[in-house]
N, C-alpha and C positions, 0 to 999 in steps of 0.2 A: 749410306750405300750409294755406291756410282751408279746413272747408269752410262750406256756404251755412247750418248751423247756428249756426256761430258768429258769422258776419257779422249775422246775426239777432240772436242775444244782445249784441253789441257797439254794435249801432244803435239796440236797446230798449233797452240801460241807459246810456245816452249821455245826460248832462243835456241840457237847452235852451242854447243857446250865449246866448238873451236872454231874462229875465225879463218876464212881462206888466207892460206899464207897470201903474204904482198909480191908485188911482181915489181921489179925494179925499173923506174921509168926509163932505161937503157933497152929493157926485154920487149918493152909496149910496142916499141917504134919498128912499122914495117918498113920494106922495102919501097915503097912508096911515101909515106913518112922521110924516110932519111934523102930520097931524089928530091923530094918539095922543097924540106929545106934547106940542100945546098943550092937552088935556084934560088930561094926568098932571100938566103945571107947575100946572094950575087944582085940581088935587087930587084927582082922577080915579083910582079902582081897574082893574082889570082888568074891570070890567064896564062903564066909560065908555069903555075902548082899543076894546071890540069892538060898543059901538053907535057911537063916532065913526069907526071905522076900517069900518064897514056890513060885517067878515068873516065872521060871527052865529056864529060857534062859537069859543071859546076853543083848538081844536089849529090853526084858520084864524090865529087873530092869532099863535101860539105857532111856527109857520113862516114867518110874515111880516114882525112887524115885529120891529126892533131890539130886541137883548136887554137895552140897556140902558136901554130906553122901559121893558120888560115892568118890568124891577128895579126901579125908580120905582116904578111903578104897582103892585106889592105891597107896597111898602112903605108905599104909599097906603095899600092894604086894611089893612094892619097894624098901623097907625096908626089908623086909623079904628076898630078892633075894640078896641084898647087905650083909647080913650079912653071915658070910661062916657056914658050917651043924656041927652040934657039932660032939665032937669026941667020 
């Protein structure tokens, strides 16, 4: 015989009988999302993601937008810093 402990235990570690549908990486991307990164394809470091994206602080864009806009856009900065200042 059960008791009401174990029906507890049994019913919290019960998976989901249905997975959340998926959401199509097209759905993900907000409105900020898609301003970051036509700046990052234009060449844009992490200080162009966070005046086009208006979130004004770097840990604002750093929770918001896609990790792989931010990746680009250090790689911007990276790039940018590697290359020597024209003459």
């Amino acid at each position: 015989m059960r008791t009401t402990g174990h029906v507890w235990i049994s019913v919290r570690s019960r998976k989901p009988s249905a997975a959340p549908s998926a959401i199509a990486a097209r759905d993900r991307h907000s409105w900020n999302d898609e301003t970051a990164a036509h700046d990052v394809a234009a060449g844009g470091g992490m200080q162009a993601v966070i005046a086009a994206a208006e979130l004004r602080t770097r840990e604002n864009v750093l929770g918001l937008i896609d990790p792989t806009i931010l990746a680009h856009a250090l790689d911007n900065d990276a790039l940018a810093q590697a290359q020597p200042p024209p003459l």
